[in-house]
N, C-alpha and C positions, 0 to 999 in steps of 0.2 A: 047591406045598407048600414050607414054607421050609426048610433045611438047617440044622440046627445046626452053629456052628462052635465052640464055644465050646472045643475041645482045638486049636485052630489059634493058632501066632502072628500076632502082629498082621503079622509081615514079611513071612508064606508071602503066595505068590500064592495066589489065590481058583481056585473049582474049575469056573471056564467061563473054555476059552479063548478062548472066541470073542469073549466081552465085551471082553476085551483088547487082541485083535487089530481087532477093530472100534472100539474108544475111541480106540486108537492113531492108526485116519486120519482121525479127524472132528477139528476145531475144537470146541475144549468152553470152556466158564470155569467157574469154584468158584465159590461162595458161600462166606465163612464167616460165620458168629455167634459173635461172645463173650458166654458167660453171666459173671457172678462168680466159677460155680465150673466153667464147662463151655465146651467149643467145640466147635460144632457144622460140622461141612462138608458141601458137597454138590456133584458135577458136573451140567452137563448141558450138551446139543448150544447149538452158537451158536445153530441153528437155530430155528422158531420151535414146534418138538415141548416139550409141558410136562414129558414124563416126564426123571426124574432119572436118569443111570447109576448112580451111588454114591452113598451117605450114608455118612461117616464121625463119630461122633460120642465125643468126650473127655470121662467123666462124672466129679465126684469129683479133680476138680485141687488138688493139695496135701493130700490125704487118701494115707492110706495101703491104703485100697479103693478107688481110681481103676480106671475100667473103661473098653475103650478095644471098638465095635463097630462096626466095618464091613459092610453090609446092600448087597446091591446092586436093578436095578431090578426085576427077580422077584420081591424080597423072599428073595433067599438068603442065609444069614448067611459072610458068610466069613472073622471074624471076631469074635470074644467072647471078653474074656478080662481079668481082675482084672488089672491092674499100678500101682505106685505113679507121678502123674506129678506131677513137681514143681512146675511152675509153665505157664502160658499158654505160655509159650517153649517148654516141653520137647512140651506138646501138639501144638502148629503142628508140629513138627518130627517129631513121631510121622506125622503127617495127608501130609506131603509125603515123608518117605518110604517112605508104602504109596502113595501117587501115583504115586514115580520108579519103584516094583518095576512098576504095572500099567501103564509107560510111558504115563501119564498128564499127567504133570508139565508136559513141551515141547510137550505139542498145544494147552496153555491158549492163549485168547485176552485174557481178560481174569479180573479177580477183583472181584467186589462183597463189600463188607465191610457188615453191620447195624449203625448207628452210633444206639448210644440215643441219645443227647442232642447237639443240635450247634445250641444258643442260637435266634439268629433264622433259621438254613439251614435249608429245608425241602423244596426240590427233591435230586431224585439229581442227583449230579453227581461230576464225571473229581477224582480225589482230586490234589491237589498242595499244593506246600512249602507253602506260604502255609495254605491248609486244612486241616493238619498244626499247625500252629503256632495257628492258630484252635481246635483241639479241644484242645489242650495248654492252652490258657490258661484251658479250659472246665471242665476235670477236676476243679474243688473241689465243682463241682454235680456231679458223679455219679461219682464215684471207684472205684466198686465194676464200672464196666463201659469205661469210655472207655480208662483206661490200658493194658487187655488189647486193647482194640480199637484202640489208635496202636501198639503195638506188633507187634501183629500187618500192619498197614500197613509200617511200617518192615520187618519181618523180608522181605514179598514186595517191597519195593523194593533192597534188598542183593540178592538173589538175583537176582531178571528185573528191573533196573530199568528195562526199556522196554515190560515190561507193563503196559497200561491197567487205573489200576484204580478203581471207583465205590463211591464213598458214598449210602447209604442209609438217611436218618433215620426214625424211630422215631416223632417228633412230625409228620412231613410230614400223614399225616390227617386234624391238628385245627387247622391252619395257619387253616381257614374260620371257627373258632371266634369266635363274636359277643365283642367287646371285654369286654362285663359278664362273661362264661362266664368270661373271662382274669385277671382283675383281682382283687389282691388289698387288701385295707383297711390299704395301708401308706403312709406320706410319699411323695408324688411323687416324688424322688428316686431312690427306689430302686424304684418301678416303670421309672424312664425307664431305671434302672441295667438291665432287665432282669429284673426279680423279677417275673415273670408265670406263670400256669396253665398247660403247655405239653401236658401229657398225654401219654400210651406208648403201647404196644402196636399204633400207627400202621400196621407192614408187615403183622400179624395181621387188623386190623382193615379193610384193604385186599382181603386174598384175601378174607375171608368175605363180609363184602360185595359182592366182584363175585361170587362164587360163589350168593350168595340170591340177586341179581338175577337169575342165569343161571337160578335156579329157578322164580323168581315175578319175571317179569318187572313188575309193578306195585310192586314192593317202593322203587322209583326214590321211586314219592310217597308214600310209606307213613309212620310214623312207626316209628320200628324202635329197640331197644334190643339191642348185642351187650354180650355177658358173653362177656370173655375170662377163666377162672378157672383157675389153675395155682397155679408155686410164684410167680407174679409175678400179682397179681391185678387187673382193671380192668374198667371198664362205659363202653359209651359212647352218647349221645343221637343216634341219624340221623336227619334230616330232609331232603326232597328229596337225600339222598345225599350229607349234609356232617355233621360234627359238630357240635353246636352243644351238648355240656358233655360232660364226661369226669370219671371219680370220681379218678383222678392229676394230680399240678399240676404243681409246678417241678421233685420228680426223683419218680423210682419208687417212694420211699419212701412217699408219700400216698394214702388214699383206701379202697380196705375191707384187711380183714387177711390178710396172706400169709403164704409157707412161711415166713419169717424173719422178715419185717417188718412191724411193728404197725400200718400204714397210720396215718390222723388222726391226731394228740394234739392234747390241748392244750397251745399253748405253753409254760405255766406247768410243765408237766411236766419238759421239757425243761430250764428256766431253773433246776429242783430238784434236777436230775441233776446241772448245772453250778456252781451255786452251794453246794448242802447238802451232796448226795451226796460231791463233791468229784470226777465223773469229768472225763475230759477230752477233748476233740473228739476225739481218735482214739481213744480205747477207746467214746466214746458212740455213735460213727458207727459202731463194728464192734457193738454192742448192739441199735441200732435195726436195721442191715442182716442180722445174721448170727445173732441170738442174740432175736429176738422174735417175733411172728408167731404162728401152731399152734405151733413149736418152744419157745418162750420160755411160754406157757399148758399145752402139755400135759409141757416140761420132760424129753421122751421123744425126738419125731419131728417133722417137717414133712412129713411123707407122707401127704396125706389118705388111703389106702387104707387105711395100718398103722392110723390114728386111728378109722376108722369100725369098724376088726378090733376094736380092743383098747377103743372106748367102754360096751361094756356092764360090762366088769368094771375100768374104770377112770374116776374121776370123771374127773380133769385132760384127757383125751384126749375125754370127752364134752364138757364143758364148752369145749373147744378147736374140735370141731365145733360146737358152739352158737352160738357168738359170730360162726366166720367166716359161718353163715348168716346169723344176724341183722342181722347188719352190711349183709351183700347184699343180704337184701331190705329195708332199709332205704335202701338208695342208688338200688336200682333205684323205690323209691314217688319217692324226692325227680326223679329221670331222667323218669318218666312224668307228673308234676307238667310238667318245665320242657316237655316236648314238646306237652302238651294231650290228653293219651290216649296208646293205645297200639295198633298194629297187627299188631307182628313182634315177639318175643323171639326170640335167639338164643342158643344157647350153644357154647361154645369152647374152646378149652385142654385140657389132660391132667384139671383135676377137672372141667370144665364139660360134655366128650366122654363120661367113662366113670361119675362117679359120681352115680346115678340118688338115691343117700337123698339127697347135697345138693341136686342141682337139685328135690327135691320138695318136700326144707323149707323153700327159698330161695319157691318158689312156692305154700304152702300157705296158704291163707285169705287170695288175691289174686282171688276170683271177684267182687270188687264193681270188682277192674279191668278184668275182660275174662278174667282169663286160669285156666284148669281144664287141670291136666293129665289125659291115662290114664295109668292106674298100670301098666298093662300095656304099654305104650309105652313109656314113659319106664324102667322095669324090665329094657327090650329093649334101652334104647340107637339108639330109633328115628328116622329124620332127621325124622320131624315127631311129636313126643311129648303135643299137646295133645288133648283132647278133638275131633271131630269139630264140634258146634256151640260149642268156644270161641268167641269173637269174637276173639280174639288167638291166632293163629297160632304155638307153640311150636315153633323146631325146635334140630337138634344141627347144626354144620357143623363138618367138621375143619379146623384150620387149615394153614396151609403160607406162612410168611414167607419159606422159601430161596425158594421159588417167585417170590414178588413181586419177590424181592431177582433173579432170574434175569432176568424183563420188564424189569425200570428199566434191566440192564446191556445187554440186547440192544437196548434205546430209543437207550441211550446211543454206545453201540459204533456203531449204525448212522451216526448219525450222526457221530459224530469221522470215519467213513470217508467 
């Protein structure tokens, strides 16, 4: 059972010693994740046990309801509590000093960092200057996640600078992706520049995927479609176990509609904002990332939960869940087009895990593809939510990126040793 913490500072020590004194002697490494607006961290053993010791997680950075929650691996909170944090910097700093109190800090071995974007790199690998200076020059394609993620590399290289530490891209999943899946209908030039379909959600889409496998093992030759659906939205096409299309392209910003961010346009839209409107790359880039999406349509929230609360007695907040479903089941018909059928849906992420009206609208009047939910399943939140004689196999899988990001650094680690 979990323990409320939320009358505890974030500095107190946590209410098992023993956790402590046992973190203490083992060899651990962190994960961190930078989101836009959040940082995520996580311990766990070098060893090769999946369980986590700690999650620390920095919600609301630069908000003045910033909420900072320390959970450990029982799931006891030791932790919860409203505070302002200023910026990525002040977060890290909050994360490593509940670290130093649980004498956590010095038994690290190594740190893997979630690097969204990092051009043509697609293997994990031992982060250095050179690869540093590579992700810095990379920063105009995804501004909203790489400069909290170099800096955050930078703060743990001042402090341990002879801690190993791994990078872990975000696009590595769709690296297999078929050339045509990639290409975009622009002058050669600026394909060969690098203007290619690179696709996200890569370390997400990694665990759940080995995770179906581990469930249905046949899922290997299967034709399978996962839906990673959150505040960051995406879908992607498996085949024999590789990507071969994804609904995100060159940054995060493309493909169906998210908490923020309005996925597609069309260009011409863009070229109206810049030219008519009169806005300018930096306010258009904080519009499209921070200020469109369910937030920018229902003008209220980006929190599918609030939106699904507040649609019946609000058009904008129904009309906001309308679109992001339409939009999805419109990407997912185009995804089961490019595969030839379909065998596996999956669903994933914070809206794809818990909220059953969207996955049902997303999937309603898809039985000429195969696929028939139970309403009674899918209402439960159940790991396989389709009809019994669907021909396309519905399920729910949680996901866990620290986790993946955990594997690549113990791969990694092994090796350099």
């Amino acid at each position: 059972m979990s323990r409320s913490g939320s009358d505890r500072g974030v500095g107190a020590p946590g209410p098992r010693q023993a956790f402590t004194a046992a973190a203490g002697e083992a060899h651990n490494l962190l994960t961190i994740n930078t989101g836009s607006s959040s940082l995520k961290a996580a311990v766990y053993r070098l060893d090769d046990r999946e369980g986590r010791l700690l999650s620390i997680t920095v919600l609301r950075i630069g908000h003045v309801d910033g909420r900072v929650r320390v959970v450990d691996e029982q799931g006891n909170v030791l932790a919860d509590r409203g505070m302002p944090v200023e910026d990525h910097a002040a977060a890290l700093v909050t994360i490593l000093e509940w670290l130093r109190q649980q004498h956590l800090e010095d038994g690290l071995a190594a740190v893997g960092h979630r690097i969204v974007y990092g051009g043509e790199l697609y293997e994990p690998q031992l982060i250095t200057p050179s690869l540093v200076e590579e992700l810095e020059r990379l920063i105009p394609v995804d501004p909203e996640h790489l400069p909290q993620a170099i800096a955050a590399i930078r703060t743990f290289t001042h402090l341990h600078p002879d801690l190993p530490q791994v990078a872990c891209f975000d696009t590595a999943f769709h690296a297999g992706m078929p050339r045509v899946a990639r290409l975009y209908a622009l002058p050669r030039p600026l394909i060969e520049a690098g203007i290619l379909r690179h696709g996200f959600h890569g370390l997400s889409y990694e665990y759940v995927f080995g995770e179906l496998r581990r469930l249905d093992p046949q899922a290997m030759g299967s034709r399978v479609v996962l839906a990673h659906l959150g505040s960051g939205a995406s879908m992607v096409a498996v085949r024999g176990g590789v990507s071969i299309d994804t609904t995100m392209g060159f940054t995060p910003t493309g493909g169906l509609v998210m908490g923020t961010r309005p996925g597609d346009l069309d260009p011409g839209v863009l070229l109206y904002l810049l030219q008519v409107r009169g806005i300018g790359p930096s306010a258009l880039n904080h519009l499209l990332n921070q200020e469109s999406g369910l937030l920018g349509l229902s003008g209220t929230t980006a929190d599918m939960q609030d939106l699904l609360t507040r649609a019946p007695a609000d058009p904008r907040a129904a009309e906001a869940v309308e679109l992001f479903c339409y939009q999805a089941k419109k990407y997912l018909g185009g995804l089961i087009a490019v595969l030839g059928g379909l065998d596996v849906l999956v669903f994933t992420g914070g809206i794809g895990e818990h909220a059953a009206p969207v996955r049902q609208r997303i999937c309603e009047r898809l039985e000429a593809l195969g696929i028939a939910l139970d309403p009674d399943r899918n209402a439960a939140n159940a790991p396989v939510i389709s009809r019994p004689d669907s021909p396309v196999t519905v399920r729910i899988i949680p996901t866990d990126e620290d986790c993946v990001i955990a594997r690549h650094v113990r791969r990694i680690i092994a090796g350099k040793e």
